[in-house]
FIBA-277746 format. One record per residue (C-alpha): residue number from 1; x, y, z. Coordinates in steps of 0.1 Angstrom, whole numbers, always signed. Last residue first. Layout:
<recs>
   pos    east   north      up
   NUM       X       Y       Z
...
</recs>
This chain:
<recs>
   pos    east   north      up
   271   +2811   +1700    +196
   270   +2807   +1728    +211
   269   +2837   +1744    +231
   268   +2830   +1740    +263
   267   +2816   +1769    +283
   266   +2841   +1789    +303
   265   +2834   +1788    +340
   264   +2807   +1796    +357
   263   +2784   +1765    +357
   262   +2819   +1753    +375
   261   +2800   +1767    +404
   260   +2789   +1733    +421
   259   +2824   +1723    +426
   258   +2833   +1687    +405
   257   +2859   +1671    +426
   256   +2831   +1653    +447
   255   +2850   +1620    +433
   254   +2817   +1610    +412
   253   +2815   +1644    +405
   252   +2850   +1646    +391
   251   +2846   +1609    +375
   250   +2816   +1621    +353
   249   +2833   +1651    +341
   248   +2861   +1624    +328
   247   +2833   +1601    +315
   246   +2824   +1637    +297
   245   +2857   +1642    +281
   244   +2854   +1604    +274
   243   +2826   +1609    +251
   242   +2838   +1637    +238
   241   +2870   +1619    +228
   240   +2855   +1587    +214
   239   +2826   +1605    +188
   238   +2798   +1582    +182
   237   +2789   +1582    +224
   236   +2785   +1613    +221
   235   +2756   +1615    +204
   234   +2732   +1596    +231
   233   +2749   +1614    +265
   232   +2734   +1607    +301
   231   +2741   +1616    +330
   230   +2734   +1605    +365
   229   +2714   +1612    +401
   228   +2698   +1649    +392
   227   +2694   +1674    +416
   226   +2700   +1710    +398
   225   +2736   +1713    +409
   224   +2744   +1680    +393
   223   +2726   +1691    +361
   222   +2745   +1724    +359
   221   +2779   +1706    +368
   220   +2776   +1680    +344
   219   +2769   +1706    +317
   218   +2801   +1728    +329
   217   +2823   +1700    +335
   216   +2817   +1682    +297
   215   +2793   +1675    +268
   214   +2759   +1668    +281
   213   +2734   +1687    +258
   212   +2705   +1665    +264
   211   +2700   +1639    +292
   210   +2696   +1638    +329
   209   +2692   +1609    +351
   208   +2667   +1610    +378
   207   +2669   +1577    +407
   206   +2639   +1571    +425
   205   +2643   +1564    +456
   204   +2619   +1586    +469
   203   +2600   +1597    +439
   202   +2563   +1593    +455
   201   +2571   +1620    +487
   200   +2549   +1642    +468
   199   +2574   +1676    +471
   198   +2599   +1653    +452
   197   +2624   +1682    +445
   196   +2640   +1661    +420
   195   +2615   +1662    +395
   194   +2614   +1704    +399
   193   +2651   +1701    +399
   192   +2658   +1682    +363
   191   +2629   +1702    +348
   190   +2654   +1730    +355
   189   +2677   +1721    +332
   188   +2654   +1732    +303
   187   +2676   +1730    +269
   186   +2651   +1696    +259
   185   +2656   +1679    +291
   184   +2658   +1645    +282
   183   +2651   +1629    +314
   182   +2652   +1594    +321
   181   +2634   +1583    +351
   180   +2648   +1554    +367
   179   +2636   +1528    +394
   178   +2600   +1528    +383
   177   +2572   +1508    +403
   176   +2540   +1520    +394
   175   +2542   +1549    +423
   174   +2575   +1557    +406
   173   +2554   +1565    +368
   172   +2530   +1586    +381
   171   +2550   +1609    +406
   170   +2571   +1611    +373
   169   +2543   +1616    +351
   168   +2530   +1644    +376
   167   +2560   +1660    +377
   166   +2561   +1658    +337
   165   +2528   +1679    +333
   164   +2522   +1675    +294
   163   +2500   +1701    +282
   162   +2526   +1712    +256
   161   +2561   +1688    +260
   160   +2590   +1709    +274
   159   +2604   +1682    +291
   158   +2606   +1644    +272
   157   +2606   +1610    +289
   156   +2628   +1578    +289
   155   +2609   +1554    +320
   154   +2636   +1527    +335
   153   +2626   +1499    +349
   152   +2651   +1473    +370
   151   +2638   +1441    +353
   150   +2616   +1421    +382
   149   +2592   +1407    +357
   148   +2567   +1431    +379
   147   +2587   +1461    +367
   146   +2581   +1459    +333
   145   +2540   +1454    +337
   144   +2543   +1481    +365
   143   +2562   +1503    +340
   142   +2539   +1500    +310
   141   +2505   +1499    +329
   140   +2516   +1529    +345
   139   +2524   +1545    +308
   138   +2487   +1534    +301
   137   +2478   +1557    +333
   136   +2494   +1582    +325
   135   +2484   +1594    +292
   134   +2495   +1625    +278
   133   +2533   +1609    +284
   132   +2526   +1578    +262
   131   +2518   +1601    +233
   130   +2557   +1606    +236
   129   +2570   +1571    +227
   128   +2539   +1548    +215
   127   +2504   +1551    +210
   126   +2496   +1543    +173
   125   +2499   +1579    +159
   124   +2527   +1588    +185
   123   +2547   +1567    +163
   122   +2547   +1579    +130
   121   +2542   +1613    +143
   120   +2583   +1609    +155
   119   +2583   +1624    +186
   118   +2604   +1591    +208
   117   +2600   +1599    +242
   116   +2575   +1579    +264
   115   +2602   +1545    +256
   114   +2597   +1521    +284
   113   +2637   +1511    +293
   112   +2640   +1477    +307
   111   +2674   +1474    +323
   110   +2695   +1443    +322
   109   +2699   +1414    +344
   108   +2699   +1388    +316
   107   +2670   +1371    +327
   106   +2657   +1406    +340
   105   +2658   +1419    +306
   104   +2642   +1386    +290
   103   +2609   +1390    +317
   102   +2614   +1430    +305
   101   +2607   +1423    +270
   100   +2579   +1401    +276
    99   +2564   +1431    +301
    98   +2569   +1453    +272
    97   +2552   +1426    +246
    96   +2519   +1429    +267
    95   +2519   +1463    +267
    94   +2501   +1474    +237
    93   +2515   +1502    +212
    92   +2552   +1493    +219
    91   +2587   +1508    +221
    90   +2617   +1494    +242
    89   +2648   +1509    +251
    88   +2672   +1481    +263
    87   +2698   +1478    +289
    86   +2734   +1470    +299
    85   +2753   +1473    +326
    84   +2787   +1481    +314
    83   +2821   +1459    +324
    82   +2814   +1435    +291
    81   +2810   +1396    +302
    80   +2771   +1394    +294
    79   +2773   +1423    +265
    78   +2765   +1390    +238
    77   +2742   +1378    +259
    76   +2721   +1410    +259
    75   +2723   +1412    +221
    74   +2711   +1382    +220
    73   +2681   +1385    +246
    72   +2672   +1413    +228
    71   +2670   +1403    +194
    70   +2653   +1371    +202
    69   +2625   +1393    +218
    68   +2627   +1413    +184
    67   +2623   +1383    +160
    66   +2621   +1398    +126
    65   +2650   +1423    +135
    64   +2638   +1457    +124
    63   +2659   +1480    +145
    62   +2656   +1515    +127
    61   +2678   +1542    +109
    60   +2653   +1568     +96
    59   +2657   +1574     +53
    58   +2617   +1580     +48
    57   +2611   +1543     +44
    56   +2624   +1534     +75
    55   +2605   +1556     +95
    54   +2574   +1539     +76
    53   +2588   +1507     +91
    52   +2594   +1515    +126
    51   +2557   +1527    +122
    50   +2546   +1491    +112
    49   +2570   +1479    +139
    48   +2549   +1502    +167
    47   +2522   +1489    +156
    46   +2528   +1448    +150
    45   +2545   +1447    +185
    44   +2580   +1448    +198
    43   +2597   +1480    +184
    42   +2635   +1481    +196
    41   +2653   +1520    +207
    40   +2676   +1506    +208
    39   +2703   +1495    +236
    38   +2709   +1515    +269
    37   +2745   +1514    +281
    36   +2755   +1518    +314
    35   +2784   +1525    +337
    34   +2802   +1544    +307
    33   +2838   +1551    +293
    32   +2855   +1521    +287
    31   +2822   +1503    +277
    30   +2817   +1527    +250
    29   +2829   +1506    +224
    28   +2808   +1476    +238
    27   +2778   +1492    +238
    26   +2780   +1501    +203
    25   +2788   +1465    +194
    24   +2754   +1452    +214
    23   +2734   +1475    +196
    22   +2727   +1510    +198
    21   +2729   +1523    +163
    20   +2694   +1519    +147
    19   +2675   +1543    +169
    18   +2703   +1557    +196
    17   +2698   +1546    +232
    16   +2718   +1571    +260
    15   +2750   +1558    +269
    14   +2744   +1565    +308
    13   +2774   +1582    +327
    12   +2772   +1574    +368
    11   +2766   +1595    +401
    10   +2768   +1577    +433
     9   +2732   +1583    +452
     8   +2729   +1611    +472
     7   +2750   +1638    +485
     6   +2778   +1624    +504
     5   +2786   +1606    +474
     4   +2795   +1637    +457
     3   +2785   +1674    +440
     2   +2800   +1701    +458
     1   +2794   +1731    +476
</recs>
């Protein structure tokens, strides 16, 4: 068995948002290597920037532009001729800015990312990043606010959350309008199959990309063989020759080169 076209949608390598690194100029490095670059994450209303702030202040790397709409839309422009679709993780306590952000997303046709991940207590005090994901019906709001502007939406989410049920986040977030659901799987590849199995019939078309851990063949493999679309890798994307190690891995599934029981072979060395 292998992992190919033949299989579902064409697998691609996500650069995965990093909180005060992602910007236009990090995309742009990792252009060579990636089919899509997710900028952030970018706090957009008074909230979730007063909680970007107290991150801040205990030594966290944060985008704290004083315009963040203008922020986006420049950092967007500035990727417009770059061969990597680009994107933008977004945080917010209310969800009118997201669906602003997402009106300048599709200008630019870029992804809007709603951030249900972030764990920081800083921000699931006010509503945003993981709290999102213990309550599904604001995080609908989010996405079908996003994905009315016409953005292509993307949903970042956490496995391995207490109480959370992420099936029922996804079924959730794709019946809102969704056309990503990115998965950092916290050491727990399953996840990645129970959200592909789709026993609702609600993720159809709805593409699953896996993140956390991704370093090479054997990680690839293991998420290819448990359903999922794409990749992702945050880390990585700092350090050039991982990053391309895994563009590489990308490229072997993408060619159905990649047989489903690399998951046997020698593990990688870390990195």
């Amino acid at each position: 068995m292998t992992a190919s076209e033949d299989d579902g949608p064409t697998p691609f390598l996500v650069a995965a948002s990093l909180s005060g690194a992602a910007d236009a100029d990090w995309a742009g490095a990792a252009a060579p290597h990636v089919d899509a670059a997710m900028l952030g994450g970018i706090a957009l209303d008074p909230a979730s920037r007063a909680a970007a702030r107290d991150l801040v202040a205990r030594g966290r790397s944060e985008f704290l532009p004083a315009e963040p709409l203008a922020w986006i839309d420049r950092q967007l422009a500035a990727l417009a001729d770059a061969p990597v679709r680009p994107g933008v993780n977004v945080r917010s306590a209310t969800v009118g800015p997201v669906r602003e952000a997402a009106a300048v997303c599709a200008d630019r046709d870029a992804v809007c990312e709603v951030n249900a991940h972030c764990r920081q207590p800083e921000l699931r005090a006010v509503g945003c990043g993981e709290s999102l994901l213990r309550d599904r019906d604001r995080l609908a709001d989010y996405v079908a606010a996003a994905a009315e502007t016409g953005a292509t939406t993307s949903v970042k989410v956490r496995a391995e959350v207490p109480g959370v049920d992420l099936v029922a986040v996804a079924d959730a977030v794709a019946e809102a309008g969704a056309d990503w659901l990115h998965v950092d799987a916290m050491d727990s590849e399953r996840v990645v199959g129970d959200l592909t199995a789709d026993d609702s019939g609600l993720r159809t078309g709805l593409t699953v990309i896996a993140n956390n851990g991704v370093r090479g063949r054997r990680t690839v493999a293991e998420y290819a063989a448990h359903g999922a679309d794409a990749v992702s890798a945050g880390r990585p994307t700092e350090r050039p020759s991982e990053l391309a190690r895994i563009a590489e891995a990308v490229r072997a599934w993408r060619e159905g080169e990649l047989p489903a029981d690399e998951t046997a072979r020698r593990r990688e060395a870390p990195p």
